[in-house]
C-alpha atoms as an extended CHARMM CRD file, in Angstrom:
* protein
*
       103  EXT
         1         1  UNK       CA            -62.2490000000      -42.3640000000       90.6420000000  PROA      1               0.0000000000
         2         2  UNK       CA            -64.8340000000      -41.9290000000       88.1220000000  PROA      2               0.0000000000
         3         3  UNK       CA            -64.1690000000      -43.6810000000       84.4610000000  PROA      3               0.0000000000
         4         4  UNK       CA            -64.2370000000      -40.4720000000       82.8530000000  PROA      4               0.0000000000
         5         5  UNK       CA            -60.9370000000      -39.3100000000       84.7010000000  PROA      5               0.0000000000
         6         6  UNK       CA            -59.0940000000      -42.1960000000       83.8540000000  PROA      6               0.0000000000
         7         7  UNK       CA            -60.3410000000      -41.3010000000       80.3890000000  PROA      7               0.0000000000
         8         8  UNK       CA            -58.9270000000      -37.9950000000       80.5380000000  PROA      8               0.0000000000
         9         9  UNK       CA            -55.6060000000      -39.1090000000       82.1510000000  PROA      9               0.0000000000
        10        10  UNK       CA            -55.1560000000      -41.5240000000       79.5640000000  PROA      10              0.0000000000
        11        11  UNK       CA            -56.0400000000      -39.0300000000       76.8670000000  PROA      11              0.0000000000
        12        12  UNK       CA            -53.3380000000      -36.2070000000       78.1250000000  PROA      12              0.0000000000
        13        13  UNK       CA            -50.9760000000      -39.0420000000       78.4360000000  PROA      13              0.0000000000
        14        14  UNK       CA            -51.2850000000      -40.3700000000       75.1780000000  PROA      14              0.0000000000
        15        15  UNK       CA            -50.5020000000      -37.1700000000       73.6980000000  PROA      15              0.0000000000
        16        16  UNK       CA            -47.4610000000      -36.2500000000       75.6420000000  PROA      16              0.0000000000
        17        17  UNK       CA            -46.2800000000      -39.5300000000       73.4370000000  PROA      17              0.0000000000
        18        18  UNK       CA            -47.3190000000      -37.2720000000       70.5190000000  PROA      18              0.0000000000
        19        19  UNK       CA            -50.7900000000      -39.6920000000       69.6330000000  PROA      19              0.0000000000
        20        20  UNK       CA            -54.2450000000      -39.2510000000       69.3620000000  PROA      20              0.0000000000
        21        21  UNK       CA            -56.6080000000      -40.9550000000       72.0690000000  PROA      21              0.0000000000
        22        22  UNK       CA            -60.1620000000      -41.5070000000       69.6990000000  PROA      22              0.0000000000
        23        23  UNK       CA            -63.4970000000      -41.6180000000       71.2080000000  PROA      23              0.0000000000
        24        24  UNK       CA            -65.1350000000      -44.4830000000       69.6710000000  PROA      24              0.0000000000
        25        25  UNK       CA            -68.8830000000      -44.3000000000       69.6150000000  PROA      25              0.0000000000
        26        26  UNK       CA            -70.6890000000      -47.3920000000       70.1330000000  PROA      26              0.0000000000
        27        27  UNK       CA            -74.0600000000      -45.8330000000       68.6050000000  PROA      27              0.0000000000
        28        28  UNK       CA            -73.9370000000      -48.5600000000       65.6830000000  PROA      28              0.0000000000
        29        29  UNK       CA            -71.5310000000      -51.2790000000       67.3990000000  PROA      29              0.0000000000
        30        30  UNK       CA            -72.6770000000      -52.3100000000       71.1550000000  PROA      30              0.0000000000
        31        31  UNK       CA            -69.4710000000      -53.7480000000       72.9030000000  PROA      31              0.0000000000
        32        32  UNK       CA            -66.6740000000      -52.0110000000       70.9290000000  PROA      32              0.0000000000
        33        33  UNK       CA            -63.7320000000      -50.5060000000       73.2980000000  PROA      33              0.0000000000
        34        34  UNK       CA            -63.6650000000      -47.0930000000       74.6520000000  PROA      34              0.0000000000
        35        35  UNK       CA            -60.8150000000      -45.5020000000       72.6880000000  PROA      35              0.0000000000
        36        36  UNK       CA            -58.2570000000      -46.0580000000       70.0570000000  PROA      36              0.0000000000
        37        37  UNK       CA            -54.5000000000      -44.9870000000       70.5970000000  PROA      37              0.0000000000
        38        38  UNK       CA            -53.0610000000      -43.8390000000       67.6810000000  PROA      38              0.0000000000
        39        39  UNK       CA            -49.2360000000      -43.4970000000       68.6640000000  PROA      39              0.0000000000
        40        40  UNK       CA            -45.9870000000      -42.8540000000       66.4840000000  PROA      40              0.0000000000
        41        41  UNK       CA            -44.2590000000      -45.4770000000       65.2820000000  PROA      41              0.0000000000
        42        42  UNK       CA            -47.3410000000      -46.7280000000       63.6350000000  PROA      42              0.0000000000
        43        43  UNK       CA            -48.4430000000      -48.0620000000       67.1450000000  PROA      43              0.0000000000
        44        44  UNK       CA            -52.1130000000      -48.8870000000       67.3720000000  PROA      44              0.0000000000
        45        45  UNK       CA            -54.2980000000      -50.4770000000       69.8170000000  PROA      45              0.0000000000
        46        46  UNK       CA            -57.7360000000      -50.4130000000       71.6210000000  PROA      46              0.0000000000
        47        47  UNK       CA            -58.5170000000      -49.5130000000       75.0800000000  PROA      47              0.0000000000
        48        48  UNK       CA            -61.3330000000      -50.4070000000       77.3450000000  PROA      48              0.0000000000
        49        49  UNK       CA            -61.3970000000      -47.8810000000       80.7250000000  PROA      49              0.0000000000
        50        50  UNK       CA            -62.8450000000      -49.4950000000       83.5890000000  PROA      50              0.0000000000
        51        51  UNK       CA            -62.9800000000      -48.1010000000       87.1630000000  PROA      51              0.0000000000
        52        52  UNK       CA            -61.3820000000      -50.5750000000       89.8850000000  PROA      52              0.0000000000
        53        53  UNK       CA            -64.7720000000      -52.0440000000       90.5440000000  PROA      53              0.0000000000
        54        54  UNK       CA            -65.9940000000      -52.5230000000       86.9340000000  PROA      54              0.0000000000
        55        55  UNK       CA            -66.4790000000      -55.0050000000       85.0590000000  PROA      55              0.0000000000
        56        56  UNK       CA            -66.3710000000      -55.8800000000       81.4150000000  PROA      56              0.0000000000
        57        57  UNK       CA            -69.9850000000      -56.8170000000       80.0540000000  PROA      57              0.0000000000
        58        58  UNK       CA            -70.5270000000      -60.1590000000       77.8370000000  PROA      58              0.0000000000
        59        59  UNK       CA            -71.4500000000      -58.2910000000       74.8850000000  PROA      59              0.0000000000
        60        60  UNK       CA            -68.1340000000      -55.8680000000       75.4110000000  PROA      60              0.0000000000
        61        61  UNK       CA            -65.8850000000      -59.5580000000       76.0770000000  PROA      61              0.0000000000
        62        62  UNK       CA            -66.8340000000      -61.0080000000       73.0410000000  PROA      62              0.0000000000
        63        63  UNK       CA            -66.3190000000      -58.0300000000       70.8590000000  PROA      63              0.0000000000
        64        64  UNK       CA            -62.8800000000      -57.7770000000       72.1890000000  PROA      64              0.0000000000
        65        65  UNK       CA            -61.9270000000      -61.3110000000       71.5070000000  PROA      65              0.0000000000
        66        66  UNK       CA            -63.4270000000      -60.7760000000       68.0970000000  PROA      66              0.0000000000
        67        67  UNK       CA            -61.5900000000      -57.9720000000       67.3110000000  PROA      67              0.0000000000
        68        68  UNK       CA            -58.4680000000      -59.5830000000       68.9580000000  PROA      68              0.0000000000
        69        69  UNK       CA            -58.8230000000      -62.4000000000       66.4860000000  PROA      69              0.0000000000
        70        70  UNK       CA            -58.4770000000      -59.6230000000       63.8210000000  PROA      70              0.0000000000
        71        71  UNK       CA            -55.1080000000      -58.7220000000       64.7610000000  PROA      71              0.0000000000
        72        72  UNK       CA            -55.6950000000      -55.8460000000       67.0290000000  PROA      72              0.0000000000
        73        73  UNK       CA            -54.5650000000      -55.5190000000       70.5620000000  PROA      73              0.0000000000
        74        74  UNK       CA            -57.4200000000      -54.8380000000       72.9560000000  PROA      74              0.0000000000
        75        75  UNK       CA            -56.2910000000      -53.9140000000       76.7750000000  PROA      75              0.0000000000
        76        76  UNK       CA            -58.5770000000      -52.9630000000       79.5050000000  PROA      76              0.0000000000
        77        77  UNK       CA            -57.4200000000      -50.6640000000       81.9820000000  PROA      77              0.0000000000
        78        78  UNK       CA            -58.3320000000      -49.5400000000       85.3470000000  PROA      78              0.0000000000
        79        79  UNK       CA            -54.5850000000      -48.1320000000       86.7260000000  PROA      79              0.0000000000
        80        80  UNK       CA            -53.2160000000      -45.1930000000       85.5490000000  PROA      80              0.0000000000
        81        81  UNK       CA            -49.8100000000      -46.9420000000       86.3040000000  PROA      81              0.0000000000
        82        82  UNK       CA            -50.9360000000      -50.0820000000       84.0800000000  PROA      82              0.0000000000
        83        83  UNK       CA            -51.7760000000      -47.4220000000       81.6580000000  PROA      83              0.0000000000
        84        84  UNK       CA            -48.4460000000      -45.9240000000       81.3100000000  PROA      84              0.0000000000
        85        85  UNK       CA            -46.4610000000      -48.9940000000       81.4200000000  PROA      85              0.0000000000
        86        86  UNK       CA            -48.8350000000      -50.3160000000       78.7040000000  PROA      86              0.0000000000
        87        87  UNK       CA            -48.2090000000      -47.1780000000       76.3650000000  PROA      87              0.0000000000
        88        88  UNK       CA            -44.3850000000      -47.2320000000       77.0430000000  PROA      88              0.0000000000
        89        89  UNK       CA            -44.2460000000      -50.8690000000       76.5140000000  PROA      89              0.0000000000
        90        90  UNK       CA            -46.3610000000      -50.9500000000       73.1690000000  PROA      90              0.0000000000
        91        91  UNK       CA            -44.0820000000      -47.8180000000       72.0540000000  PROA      91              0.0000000000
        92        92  UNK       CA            -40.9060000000      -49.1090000000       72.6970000000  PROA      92              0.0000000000
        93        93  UNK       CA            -42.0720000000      -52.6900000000       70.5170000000  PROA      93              0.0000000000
        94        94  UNK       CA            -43.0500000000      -50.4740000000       67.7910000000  PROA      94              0.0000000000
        95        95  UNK       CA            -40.2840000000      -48.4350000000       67.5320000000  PROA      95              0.0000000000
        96        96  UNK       CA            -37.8970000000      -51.3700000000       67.5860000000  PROA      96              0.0000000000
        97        97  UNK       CA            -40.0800000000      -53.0370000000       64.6900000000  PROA      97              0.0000000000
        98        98  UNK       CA            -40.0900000000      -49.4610000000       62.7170000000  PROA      98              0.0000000000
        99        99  UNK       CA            -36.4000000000      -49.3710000000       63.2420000000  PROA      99              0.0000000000
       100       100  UNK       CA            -35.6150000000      -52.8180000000       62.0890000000  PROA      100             0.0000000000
       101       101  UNK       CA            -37.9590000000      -52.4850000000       58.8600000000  PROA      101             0.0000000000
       102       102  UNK       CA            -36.1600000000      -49.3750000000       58.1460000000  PROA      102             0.0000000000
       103       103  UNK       CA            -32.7510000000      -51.7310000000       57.3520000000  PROA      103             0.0000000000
């Protein structure tokens, strides 16, 4: 399967979960992730989409501990099952943190 279809899985299933699945362009930042899931609950995190057989790049590994040292999460994904379980997971810890800040 071709990156751009696990793109657009990701994408459709993102917004079944009522978020927004941003296109990042990399024209002024070489190594930046793929996309940015903007989910309720005030759930955000960064997504790198690799086929089975890719492989992150230096330049794209230390971008994503950089930003990781910033306080962002930064997955990469090549599953559309690790995908799903990774949006239901970060969901479900957001909404319990919403929920409890709400007291």
């Amino acid at each position: 399967m071709r990156e751009t279809d696990y793109e657009s899985f990701c994408k459709r299933y993102v917004e079944e979960k009522g978020g927004f699945y941003i296109k990042l362009p990399a024209m002024y930042h070489l190594g930046i992730p793929d996309r940015i899931a903007l989910l309720p609950w005030s759930c955000v995190f960064l997504v790198e989409t690799k086929t089975p057989v890719g492989k992150v790049s230096k330049i794209q590994d230390y971008m994503h501990v950089k930003i990781r040292k910033m306080g962002f999460k930064v997955y990469i994904v090549d599953d559309k099952k690790m995908f799903m379980g990774l949006v239901d997971k970060e969901l479900s810890i957001a909404e319990r943190k919403w929920k409890r800040s709400r007291r």
